[in-house]
N, CA, C and O atoms as a printed pandas DataFrame, in Angstrom:
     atom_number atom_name residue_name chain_id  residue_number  x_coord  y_coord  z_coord
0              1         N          UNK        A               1  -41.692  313.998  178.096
1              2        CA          UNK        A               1  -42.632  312.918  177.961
2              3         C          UNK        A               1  -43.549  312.853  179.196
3              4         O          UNK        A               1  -44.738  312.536  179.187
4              5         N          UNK        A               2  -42.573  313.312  180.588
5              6        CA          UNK        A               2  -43.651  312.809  181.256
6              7         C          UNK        A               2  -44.971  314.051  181.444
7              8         O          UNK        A               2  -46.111  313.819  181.846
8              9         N          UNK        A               3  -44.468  315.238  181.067
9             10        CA          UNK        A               3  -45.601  316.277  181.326
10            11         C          UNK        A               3  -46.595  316.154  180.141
11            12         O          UNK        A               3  -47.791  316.402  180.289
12            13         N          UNK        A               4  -46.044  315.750  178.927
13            14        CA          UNK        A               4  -47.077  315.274  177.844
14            15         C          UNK        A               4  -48.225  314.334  178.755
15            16         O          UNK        A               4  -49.382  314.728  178.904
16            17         N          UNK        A               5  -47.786  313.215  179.255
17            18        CA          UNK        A               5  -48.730  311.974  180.178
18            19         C          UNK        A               5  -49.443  312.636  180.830
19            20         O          UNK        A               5  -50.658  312.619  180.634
20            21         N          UNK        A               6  -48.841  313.436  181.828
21            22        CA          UNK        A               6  -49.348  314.455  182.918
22            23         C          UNK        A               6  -50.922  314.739  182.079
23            24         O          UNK        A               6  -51.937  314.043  182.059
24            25         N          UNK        A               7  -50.669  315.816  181.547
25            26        CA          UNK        A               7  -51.930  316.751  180.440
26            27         C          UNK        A               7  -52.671  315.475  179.742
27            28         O          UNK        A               7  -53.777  315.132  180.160
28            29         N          UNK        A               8  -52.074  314.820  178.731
29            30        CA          UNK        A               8  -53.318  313.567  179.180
30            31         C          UNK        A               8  -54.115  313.143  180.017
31            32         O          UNK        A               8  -55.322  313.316  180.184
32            33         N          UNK        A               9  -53.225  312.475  180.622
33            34        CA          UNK        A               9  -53.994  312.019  181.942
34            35         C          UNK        A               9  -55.399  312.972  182.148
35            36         O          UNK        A               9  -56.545  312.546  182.007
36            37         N          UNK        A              10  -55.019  314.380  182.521
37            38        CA          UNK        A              10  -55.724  315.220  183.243
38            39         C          UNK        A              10  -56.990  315.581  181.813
39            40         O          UNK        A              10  -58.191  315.678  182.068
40            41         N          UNK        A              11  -56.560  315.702  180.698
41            42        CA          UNK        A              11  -57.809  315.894  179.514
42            43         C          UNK        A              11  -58.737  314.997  179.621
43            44         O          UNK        A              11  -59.916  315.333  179.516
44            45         N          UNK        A              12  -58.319  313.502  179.884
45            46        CA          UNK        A              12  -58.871  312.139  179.990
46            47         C          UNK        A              12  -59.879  312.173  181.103
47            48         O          UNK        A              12  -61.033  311.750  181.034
48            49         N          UNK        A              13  -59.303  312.724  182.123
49            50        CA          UNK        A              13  -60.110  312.842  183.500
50            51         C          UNK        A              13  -61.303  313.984  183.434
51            52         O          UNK        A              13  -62.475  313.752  183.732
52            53         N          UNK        A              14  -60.904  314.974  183.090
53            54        CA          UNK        A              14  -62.003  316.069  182.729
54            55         C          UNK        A              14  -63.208  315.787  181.959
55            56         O          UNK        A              14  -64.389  316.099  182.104
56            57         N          UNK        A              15  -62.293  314.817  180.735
57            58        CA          UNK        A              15  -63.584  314.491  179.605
58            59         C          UNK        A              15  -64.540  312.835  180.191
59            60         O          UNK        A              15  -65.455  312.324  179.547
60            61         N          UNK        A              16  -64.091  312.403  181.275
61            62        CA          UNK        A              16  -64.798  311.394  181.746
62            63         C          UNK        A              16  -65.676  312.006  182.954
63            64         O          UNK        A              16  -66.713  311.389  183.197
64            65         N          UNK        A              17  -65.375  313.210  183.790
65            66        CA          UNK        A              17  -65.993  313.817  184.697
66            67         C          UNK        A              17  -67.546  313.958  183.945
67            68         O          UNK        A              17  -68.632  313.497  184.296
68            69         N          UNK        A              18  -67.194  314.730  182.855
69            70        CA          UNK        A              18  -68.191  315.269  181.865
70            71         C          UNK        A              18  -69.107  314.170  181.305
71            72         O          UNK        A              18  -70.298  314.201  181.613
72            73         N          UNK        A              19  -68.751  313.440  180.701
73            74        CA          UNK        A              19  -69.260  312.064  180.602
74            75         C          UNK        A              19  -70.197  311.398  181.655
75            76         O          UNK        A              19  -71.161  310.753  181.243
76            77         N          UNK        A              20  -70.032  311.483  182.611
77            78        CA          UNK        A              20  -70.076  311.126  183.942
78            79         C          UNK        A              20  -71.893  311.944  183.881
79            80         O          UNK        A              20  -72.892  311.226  183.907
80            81         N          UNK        A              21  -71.969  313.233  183.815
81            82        CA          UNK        A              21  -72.499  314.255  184.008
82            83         C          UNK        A              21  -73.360  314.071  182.496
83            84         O          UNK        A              21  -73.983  315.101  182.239
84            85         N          UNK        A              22  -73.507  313.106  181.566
85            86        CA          UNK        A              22  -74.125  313.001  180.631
86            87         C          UNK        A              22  -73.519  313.618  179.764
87            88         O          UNK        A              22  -73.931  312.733  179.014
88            89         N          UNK        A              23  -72.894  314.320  179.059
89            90        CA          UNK        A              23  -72.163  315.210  178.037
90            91         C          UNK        A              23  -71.332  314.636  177.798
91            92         O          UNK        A              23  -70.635  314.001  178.589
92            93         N          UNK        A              24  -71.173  314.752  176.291
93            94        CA          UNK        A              24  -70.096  314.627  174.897
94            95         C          UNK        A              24  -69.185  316.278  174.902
95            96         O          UNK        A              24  -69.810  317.339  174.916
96            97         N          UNK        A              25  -68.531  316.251  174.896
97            98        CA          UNK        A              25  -67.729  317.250  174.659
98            99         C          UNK        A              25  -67.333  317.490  173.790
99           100         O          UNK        A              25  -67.179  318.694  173.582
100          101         N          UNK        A              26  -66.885  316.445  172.654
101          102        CA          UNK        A              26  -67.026  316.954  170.971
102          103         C          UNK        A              26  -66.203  318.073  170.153
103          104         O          UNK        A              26  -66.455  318.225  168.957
104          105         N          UNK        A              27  -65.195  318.876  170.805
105          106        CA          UNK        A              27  -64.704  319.599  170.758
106          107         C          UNK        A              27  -63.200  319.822  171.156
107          108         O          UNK        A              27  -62.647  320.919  171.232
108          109         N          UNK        A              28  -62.405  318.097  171.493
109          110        CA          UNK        A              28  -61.093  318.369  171.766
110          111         C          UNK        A              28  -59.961  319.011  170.941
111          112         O          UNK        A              28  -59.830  318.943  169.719
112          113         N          UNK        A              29  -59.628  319.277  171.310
113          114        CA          UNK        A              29  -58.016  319.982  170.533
114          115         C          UNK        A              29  -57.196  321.159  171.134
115          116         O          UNK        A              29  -57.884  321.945  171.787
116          117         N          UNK        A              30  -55.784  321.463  171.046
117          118        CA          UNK        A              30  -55.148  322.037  171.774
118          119         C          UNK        A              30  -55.724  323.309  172.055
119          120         O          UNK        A              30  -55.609  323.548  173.258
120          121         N          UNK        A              31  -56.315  324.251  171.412
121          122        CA          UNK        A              31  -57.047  325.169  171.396
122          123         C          UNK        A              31  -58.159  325.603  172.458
123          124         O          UNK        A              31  -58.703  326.675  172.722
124          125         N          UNK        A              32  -58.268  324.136  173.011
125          126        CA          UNK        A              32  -59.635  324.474  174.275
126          127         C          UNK        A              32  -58.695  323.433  175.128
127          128         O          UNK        A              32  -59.171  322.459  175.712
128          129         N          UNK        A              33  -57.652  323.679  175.125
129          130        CA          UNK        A              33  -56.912  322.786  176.843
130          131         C          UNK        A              33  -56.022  324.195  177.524
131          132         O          UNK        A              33  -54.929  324.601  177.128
132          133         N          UNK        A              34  -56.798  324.728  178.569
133          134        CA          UNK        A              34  -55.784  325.463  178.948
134          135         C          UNK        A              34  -55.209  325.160  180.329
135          136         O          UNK        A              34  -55.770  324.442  181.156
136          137         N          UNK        A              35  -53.755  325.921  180.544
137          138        CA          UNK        A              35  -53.274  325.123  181.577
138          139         C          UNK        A              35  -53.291  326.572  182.849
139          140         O          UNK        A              35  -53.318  327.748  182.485
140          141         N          UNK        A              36  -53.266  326.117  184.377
141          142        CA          UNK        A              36  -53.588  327.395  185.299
142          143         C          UNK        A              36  -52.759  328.316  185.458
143          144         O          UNK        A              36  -51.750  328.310  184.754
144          145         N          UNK        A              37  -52.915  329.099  186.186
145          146        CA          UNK        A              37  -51.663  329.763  186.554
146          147         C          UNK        A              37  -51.304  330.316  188.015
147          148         O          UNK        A              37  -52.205  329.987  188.786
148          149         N          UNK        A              38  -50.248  331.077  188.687
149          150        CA          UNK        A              38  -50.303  330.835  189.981
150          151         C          UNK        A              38  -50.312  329.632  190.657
151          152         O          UNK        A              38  -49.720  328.706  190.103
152          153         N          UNK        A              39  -50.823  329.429  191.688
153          154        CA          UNK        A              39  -50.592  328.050  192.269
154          155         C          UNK        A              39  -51.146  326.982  191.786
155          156         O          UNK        A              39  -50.986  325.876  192.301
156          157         N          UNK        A              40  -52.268  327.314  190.140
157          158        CA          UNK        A              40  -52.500  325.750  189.813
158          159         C          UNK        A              40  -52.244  326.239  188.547
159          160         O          UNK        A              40  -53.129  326.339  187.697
160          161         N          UNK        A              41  -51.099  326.549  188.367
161          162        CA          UNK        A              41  -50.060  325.915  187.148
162          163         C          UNK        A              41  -50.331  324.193  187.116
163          164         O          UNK        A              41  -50.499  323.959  185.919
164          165         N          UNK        A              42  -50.383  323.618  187.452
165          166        CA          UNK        A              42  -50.778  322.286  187.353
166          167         C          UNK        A              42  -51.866  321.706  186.860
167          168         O          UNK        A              42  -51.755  320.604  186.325
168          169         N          UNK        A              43  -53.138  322.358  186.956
169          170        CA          UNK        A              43  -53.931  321.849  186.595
170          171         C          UNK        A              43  -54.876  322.484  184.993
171          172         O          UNK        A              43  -55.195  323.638  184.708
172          173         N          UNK        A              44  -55.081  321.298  184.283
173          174        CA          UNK        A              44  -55.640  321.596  183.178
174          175         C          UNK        A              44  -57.128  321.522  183.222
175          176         O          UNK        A              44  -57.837  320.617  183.661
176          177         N          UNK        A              45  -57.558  323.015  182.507
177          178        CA          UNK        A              45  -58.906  323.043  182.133
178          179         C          UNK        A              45  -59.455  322.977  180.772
179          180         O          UNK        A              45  -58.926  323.719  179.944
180          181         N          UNK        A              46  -60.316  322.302  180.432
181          182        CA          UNK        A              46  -61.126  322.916  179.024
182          183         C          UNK        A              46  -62.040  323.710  178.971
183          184         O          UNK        A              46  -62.861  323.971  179.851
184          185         N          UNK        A              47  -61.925  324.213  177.747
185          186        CA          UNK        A              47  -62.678  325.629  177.512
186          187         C          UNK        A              47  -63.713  325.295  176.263
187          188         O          UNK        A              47  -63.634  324.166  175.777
188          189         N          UNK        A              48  -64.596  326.147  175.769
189          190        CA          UNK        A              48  -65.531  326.169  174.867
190          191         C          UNK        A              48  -66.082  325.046  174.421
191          192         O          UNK        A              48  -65.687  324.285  173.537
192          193         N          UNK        A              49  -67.326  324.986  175.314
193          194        CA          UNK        A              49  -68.013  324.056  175.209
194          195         C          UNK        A              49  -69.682  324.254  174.279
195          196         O          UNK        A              49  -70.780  323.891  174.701
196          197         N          UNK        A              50  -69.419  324.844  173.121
197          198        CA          UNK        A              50  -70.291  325.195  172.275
198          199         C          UNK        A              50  -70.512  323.957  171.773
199          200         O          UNK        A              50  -71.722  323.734  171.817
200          201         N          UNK        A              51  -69.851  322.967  171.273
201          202        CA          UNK        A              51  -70.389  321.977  170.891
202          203         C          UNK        A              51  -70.623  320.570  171.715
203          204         O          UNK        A              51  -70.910  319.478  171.224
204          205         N          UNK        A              52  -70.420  320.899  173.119
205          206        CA          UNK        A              52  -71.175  319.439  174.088
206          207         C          UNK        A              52  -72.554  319.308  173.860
207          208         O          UNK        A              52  -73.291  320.257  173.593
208          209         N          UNK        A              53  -72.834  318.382  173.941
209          210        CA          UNK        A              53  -74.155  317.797  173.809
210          211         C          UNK        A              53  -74.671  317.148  174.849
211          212         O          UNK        A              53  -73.773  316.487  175.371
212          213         N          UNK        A              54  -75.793  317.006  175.460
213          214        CA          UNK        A              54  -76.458  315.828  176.393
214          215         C          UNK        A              54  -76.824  314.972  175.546
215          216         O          UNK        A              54  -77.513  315.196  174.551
216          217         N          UNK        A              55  -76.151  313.397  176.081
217          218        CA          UNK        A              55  -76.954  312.524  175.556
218          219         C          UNK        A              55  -77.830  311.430  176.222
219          220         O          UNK        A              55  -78.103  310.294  175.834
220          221         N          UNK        A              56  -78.269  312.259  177.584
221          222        CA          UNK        A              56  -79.104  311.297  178.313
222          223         C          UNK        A              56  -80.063  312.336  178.432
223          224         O          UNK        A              56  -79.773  313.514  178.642
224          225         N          UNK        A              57  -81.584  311.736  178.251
225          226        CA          UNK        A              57  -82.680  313.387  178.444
226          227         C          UNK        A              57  -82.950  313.126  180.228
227          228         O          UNK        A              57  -82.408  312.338  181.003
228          229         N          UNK        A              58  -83.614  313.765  180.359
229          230        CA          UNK        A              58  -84.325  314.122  181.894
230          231         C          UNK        A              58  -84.958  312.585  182.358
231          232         O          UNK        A              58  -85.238  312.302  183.523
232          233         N          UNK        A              59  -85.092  311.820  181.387
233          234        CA          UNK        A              59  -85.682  310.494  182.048
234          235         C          UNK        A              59  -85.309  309.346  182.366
235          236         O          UNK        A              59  -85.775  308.319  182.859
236          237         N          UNK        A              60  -83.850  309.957  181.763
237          238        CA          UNK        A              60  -82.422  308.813  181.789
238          239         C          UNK        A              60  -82.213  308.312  181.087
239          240         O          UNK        A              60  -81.243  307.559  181.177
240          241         N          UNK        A              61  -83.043  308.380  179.789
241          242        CA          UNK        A              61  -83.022  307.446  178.120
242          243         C          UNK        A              61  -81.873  308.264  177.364
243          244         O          UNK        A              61  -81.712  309.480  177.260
244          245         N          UNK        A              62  -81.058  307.085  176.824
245          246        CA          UNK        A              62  -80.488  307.823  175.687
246          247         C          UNK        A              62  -80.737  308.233  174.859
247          248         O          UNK        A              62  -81.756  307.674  174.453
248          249         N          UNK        A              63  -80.251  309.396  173.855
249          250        CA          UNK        A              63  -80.577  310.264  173.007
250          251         C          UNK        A              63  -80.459  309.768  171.954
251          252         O          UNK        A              63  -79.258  309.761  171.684
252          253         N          UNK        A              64  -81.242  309.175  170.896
253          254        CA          UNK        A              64  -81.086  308.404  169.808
254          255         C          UNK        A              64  -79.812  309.255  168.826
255          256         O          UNK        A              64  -79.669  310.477  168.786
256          257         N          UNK        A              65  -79.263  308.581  168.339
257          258        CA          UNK        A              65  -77.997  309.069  167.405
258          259         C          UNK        A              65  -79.209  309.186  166.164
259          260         O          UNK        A              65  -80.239  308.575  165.878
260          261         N          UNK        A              66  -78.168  310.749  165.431
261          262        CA          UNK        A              66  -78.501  310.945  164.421
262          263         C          UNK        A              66  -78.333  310.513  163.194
263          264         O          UNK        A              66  -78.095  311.528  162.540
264          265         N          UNK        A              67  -78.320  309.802  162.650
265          266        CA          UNK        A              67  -77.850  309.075  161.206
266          267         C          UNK        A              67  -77.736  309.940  159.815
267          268         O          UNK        A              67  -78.629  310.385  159.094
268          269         N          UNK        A              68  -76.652  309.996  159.731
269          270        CA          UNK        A              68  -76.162  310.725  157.994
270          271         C          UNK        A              68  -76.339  312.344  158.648
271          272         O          UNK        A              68  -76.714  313.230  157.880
272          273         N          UNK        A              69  -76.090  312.621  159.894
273          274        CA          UNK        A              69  -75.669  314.325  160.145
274          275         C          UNK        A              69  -75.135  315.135  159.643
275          276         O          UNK        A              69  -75.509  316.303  159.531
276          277         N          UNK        A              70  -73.542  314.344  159.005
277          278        CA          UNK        A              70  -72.647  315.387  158.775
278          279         C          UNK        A              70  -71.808  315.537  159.566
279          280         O          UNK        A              70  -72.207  315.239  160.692
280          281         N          UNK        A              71  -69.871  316.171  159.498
281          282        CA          UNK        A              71  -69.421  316.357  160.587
282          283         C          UNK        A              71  -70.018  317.773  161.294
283          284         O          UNK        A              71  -70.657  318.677  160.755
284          285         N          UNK        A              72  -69.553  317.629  162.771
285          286        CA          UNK        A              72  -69.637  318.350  163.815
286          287         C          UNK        A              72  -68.485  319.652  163.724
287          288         O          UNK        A              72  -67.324  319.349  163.999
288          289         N          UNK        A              73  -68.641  320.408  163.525
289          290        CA          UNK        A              73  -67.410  321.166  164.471
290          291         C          UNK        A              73  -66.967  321.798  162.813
291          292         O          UNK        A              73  -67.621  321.612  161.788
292          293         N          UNK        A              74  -65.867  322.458  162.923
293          294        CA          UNK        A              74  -64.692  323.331  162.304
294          295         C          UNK        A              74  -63.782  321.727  161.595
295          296         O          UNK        A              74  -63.737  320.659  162.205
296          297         N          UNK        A              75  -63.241  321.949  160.408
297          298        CA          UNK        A              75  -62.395  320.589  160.349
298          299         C          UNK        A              75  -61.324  321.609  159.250
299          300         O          UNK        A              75  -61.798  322.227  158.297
300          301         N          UNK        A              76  -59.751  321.628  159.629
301          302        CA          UNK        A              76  -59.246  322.599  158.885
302          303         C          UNK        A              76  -59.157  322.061  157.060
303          304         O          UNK        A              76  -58.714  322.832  156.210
């Protein structure tokens, strides 16, 4: 349980860094969380970021949402 929290925690933190940085990441799932190896066995990264998006442009305005898009992504 507690290394489950751990990897939370740390997905949570990555995807708010990103956030932070204007980007949606849009793309969670076990498949793009990988974990280090060598001395940062500890720390988790995500991978494939084909579907992040900016949603702040260059002038600092938000990016109007698209209405009736469709989903995003792969859905099994």
């Amino acid at each position: 349980m507690k290394t489950v929290c751990m990897i939370g925690f740390q997905v949570l933190n990555r995807l708010e860094k990103l956030h932070k940085l204007n980007f949606l990441y849009r793309d969670v799932k076990p498949e793009n969380i990988c974990i280090g190896t060598g001395n940062k066995f500890t720390e988790i990264t995500l991978i494939d970021f084909g579907l992040a998006k900016q949603f702040i442009d260059s002038n600092g305005n938000h990016i109007p949402e698209t209405i009736k898009k469709g989903v995003v992504g792969y859905i099994p």
